[in-house]
DSSP file (Angstrom, degrees, kcal/mol; ACC not computed):
  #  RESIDUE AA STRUCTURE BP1 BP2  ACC     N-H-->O    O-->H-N    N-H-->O    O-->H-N    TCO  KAPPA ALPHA  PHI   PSI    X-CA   Y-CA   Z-CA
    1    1 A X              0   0    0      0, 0.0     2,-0.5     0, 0.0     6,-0.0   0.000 360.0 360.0 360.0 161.5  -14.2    1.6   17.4
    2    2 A X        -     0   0    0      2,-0.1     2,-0.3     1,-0.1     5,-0.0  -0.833 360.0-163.8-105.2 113.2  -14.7    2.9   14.3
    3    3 A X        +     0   0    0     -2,-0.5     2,-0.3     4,-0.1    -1,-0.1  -0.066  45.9 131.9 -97.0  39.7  -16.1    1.1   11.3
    4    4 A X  S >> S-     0   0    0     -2,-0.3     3,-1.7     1,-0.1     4,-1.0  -0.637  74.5-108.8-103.5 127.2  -15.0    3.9    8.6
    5    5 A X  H >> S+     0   0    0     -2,-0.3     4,-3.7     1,-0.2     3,-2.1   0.816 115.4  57.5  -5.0 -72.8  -13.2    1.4    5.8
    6    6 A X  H 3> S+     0   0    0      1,-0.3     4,-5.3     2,-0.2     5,-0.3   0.810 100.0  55.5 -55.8 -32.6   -9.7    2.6    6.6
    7    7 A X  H <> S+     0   0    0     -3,-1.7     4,-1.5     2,-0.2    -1,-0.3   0.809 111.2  46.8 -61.6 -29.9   -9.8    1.6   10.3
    8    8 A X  H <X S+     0   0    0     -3,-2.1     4,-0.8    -4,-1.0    -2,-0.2   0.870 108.0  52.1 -93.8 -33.8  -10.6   -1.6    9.3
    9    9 A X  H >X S+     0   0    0     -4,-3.7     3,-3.4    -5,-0.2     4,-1.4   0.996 111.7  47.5 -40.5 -70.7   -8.3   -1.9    7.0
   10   10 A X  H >X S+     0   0    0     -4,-5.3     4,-2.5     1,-0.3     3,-1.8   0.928 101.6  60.4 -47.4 -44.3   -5.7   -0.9    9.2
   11   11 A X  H 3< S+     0   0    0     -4,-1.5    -1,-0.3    -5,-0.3    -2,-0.2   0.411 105.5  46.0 -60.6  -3.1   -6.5   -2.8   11.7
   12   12 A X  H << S+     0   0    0     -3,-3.4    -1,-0.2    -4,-0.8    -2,-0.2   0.160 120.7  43.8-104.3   8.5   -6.0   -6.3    9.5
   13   13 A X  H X< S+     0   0    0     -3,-1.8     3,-0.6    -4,-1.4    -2,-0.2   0.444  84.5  91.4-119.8   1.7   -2.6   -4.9    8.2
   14   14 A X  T 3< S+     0   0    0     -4,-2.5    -3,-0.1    -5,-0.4    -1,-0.1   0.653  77.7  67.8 -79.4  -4.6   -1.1   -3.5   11.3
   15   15 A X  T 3  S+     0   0    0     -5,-0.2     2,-0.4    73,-0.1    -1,-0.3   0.054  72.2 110.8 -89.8  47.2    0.5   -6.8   11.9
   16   16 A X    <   -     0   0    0     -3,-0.6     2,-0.6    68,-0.0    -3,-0.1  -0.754  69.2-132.9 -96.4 173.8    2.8   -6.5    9.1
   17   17 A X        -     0   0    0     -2,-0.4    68,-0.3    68,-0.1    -2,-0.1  -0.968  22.8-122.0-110.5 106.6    6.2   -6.1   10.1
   18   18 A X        -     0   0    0     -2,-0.6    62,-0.0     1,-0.1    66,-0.0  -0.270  26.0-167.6 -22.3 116.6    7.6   -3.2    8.2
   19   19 A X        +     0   0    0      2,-0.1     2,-0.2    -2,-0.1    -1,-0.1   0.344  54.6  96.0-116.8  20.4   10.9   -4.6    6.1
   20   20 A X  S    S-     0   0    0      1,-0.0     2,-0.3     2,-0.0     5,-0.1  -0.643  85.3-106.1-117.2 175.7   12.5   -1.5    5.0
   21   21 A X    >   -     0   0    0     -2,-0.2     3,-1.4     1,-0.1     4,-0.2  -0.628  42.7-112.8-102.9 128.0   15.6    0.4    7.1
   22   22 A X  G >  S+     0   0    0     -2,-0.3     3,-1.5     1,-0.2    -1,-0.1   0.821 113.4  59.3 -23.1 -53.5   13.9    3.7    8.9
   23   23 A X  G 3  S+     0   0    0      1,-0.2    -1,-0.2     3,-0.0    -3,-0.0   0.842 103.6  57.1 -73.9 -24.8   15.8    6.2    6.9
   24   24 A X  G <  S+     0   0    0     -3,-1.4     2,-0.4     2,-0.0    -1,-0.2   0.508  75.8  95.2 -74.1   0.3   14.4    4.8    4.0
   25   25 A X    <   +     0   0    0     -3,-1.5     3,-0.1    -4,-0.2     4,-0.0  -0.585  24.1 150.6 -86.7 122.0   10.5    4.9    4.4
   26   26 A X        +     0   0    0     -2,-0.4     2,-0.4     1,-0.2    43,-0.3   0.137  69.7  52.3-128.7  39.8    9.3    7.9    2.7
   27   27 A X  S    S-     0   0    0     41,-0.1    -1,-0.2    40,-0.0     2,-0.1  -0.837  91.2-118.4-140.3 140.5    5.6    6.0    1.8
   28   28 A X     >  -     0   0    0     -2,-0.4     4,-1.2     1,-0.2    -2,-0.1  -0.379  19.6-133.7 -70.7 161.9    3.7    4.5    4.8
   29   29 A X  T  4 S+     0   0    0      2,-0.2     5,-0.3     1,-0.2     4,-0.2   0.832 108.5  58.1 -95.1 -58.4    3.5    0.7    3.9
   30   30 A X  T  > S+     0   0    0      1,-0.2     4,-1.9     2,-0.1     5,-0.3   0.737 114.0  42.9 -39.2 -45.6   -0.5    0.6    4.9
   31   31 A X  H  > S+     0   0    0      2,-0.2     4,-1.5     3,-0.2    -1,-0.2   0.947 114.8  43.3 -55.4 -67.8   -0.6    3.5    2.1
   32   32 A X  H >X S+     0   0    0     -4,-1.2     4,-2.1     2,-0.2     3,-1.3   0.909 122.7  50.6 -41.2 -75.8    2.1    1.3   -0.6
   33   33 A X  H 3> S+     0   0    0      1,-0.3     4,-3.2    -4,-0.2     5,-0.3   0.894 112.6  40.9 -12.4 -93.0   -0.7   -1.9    0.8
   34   34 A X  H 3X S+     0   0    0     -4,-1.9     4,-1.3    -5,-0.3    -1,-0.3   0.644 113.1  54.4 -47.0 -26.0   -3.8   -0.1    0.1
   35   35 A X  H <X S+     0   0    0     -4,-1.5     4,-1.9    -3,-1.3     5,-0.4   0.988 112.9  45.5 -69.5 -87.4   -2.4    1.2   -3.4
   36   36 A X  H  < S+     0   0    0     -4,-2.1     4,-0.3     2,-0.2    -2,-0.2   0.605 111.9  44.8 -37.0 -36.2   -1.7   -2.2   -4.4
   37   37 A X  H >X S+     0   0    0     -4,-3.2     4,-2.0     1,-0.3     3,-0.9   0.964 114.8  53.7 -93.3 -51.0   -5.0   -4.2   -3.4
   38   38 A X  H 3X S+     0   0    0     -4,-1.3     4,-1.3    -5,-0.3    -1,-0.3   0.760 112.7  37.9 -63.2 -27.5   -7.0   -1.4   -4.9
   39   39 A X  H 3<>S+     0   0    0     -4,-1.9     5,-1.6     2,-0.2    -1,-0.2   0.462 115.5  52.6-105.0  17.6   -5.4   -1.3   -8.4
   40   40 A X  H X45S+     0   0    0     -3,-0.9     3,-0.9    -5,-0.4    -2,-0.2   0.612 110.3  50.7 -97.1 -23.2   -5.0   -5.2   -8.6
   41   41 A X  H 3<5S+     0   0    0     -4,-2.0    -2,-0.2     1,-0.2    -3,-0.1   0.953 113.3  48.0 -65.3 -43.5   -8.8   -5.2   -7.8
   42   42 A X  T 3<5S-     0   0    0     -4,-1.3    -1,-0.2    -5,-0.2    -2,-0.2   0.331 128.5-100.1 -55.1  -0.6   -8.7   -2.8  -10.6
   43   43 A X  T < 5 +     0   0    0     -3,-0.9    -3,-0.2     1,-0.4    -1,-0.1   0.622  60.2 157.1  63.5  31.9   -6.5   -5.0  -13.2
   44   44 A X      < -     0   0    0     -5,-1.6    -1,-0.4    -8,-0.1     2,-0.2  -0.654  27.1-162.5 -68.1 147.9   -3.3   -3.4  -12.7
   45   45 A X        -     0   0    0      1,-0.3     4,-0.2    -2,-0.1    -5,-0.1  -0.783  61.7  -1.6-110.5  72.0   -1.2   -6.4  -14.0
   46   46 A X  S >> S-     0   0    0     -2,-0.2     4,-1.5     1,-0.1     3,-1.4   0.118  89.4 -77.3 118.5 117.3    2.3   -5.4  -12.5
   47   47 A X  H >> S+     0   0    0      1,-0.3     3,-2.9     2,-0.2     4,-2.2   0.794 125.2  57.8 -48.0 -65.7    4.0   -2.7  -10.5
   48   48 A X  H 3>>S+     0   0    0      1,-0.4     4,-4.2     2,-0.2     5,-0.5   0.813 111.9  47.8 -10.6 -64.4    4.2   -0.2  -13.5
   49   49 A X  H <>5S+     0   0    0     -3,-1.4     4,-0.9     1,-0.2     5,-0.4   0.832 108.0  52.5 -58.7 -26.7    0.4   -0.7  -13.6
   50   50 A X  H <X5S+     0   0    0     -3,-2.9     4,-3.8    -4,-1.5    -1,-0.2   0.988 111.3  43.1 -56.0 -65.2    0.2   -0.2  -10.1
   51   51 A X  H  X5S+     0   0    0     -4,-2.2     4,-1.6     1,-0.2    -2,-0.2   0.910 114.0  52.3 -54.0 -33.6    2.1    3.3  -10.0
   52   52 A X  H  <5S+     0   0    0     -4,-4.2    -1,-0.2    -5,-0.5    -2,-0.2   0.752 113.3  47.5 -92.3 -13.6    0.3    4.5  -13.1
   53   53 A X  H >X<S+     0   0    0     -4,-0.9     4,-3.6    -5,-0.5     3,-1.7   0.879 107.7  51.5 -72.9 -49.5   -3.0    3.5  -11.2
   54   54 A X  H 3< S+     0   0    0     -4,-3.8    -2,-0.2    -5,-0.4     7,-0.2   0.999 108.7  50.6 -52.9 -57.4   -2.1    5.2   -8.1
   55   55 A X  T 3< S+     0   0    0     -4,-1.6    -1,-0.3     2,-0.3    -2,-0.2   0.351 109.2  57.2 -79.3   8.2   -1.3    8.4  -10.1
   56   56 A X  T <4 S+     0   0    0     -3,-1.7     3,-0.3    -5,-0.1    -1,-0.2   0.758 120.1  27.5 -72.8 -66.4   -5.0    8.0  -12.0
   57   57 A X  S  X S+     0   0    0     -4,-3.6     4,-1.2     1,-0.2    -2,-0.3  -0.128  83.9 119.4-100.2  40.5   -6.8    8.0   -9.0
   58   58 A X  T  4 S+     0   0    0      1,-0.2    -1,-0.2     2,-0.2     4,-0.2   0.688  77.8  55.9 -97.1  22.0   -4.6   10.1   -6.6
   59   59 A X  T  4 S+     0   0    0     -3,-0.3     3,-0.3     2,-0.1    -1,-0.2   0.817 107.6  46.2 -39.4 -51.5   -7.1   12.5   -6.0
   60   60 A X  T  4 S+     0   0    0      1,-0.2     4,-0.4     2,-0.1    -2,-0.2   0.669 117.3  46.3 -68.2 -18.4   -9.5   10.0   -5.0
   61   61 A X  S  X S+     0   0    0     -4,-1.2     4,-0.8     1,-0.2    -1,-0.2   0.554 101.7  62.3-105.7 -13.5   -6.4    8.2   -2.5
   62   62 A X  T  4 S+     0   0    0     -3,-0.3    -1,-0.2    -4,-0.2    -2,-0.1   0.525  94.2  68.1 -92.8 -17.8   -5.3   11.4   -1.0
   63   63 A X  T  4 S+     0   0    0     -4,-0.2    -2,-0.2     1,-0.1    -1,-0.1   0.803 122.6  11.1 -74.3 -36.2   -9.3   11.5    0.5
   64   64 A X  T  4 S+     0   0    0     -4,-0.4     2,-0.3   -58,-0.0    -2,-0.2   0.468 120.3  65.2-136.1  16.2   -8.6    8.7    2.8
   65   65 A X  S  < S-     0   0    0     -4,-0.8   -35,-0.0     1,-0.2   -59,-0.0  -0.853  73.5-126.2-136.2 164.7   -4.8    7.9    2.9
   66   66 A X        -     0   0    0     -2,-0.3    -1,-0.2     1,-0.1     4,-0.1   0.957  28.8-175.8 -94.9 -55.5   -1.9   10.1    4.3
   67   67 A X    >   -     0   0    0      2,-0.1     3,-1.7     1,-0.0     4,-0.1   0.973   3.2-179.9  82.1  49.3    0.3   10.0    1.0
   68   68 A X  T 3  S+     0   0    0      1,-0.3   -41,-0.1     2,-0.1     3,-0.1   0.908  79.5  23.2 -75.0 -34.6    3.2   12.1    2.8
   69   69 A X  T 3  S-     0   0    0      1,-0.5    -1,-0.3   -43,-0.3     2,-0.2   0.137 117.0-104.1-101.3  30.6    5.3   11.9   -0.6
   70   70 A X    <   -     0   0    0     -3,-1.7    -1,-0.5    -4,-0.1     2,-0.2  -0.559  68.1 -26.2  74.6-159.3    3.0   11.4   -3.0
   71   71 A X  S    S-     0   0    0     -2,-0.2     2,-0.1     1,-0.1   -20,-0.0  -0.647  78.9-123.3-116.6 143.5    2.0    7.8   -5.0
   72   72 A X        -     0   0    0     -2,-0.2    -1,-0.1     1,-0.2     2,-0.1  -0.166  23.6-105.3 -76.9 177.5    5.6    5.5   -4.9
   73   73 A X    >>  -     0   0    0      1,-0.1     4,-1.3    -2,-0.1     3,-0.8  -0.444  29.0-102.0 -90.8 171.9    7.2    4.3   -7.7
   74   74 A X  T 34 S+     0   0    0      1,-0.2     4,-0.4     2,-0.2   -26,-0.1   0.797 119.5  59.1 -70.5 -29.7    7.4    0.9   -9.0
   75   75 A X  T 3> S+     0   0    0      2,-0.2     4,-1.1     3,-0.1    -1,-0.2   0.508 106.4  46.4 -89.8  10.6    9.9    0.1   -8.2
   76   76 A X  T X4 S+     0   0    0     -3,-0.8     3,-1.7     2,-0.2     4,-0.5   0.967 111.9  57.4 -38.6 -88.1    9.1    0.8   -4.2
   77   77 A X  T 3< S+     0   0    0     -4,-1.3     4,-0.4     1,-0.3    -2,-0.2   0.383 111.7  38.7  10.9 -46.9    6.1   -1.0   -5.1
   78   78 A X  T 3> S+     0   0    0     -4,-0.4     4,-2.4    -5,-0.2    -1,-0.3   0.958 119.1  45.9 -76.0 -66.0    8.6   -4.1   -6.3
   79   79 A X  T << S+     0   0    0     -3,-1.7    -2,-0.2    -4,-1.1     4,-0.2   0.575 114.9  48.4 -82.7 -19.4   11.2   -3.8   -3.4
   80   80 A X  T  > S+     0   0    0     -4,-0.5     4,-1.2     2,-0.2    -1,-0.3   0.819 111.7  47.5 -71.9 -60.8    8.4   -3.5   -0.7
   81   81 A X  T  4 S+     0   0    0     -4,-0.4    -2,-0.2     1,-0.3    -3,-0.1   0.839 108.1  55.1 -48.3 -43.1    6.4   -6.4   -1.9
   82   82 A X  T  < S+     0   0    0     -4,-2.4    -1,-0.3     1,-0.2    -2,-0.2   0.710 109.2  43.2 -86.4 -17.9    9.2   -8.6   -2.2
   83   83 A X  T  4 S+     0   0    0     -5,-0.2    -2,-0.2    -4,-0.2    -1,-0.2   0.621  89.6 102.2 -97.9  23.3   10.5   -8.3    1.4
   84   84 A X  S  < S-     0   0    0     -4,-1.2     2,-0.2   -68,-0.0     3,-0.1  -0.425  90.3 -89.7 -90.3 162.1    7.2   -8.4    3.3
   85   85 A X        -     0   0    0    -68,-0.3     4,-0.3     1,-0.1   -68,-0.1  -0.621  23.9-154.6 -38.7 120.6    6.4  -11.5    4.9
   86   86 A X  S >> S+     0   0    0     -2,-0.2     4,-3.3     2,-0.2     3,-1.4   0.812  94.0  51.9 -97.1 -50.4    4.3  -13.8    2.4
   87   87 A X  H 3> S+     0   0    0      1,-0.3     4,-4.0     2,-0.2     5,-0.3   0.988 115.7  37.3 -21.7 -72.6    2.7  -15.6    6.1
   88   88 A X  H 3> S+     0   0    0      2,-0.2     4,-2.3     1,-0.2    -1,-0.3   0.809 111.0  56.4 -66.3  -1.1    1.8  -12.8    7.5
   89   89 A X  H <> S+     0   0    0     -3,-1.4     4,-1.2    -4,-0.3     3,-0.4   0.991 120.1  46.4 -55.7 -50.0    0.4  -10.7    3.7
   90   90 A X  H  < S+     0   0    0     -4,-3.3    -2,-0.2     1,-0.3    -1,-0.2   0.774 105.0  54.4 -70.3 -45.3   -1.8  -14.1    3.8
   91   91 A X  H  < S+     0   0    0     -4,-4.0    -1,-0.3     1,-0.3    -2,-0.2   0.748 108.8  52.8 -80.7 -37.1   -2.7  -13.8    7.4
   92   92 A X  H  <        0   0    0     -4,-2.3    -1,-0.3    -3,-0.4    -2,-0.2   0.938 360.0 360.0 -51.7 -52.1   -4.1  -10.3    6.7
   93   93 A X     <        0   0    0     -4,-1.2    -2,-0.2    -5,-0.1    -1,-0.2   0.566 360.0 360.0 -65.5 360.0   -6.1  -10.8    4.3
């Protein structure tokens, strides 16, 4: 197994349960995840802050994340966060 960041990463978030309807996903959640924990390490206070973070550094996020529509909005960001699991966010981490 591979000890390259992202692997590990995935591998403590692949038990989230996805909470959005199939036709709707156009961001992977590990990408919408990884977004978030990296610009709340950063002081994002708030999805706004989040998006506007993502879209600083998506040069740098596009190096190790698939980003198939680009960085989500905030309000993904919102609507994802509030239906995931809170158990299982915890359980990753």
């Amino acid at each position: 197994m591979s000890n390259k960041p992202l692997t590990v990463l995935e591998k403590h978030f692949a038990q989230l349960t996805n909470p959005r309807v199939e036709r709707t996903r156009e961001h992977k959640l590990l990408d919408i995840v990884i977004l978030a924990i990296c610009a709340v390490i950063c002081g994002a206070d708030g999805w706004t802050e989040v998006e506007e973070f993502g879209r600083a550094k998506a040069a740098w996020f596009r190096t190790f994340l698939e980003l198939p529509n680009g960085i989500p909005s905030h309000d993904t960001f919102g609507r994802v966060f509030a239906r995931l699991n809170p158990t299982s966010l915890k359980r990753a981490f």
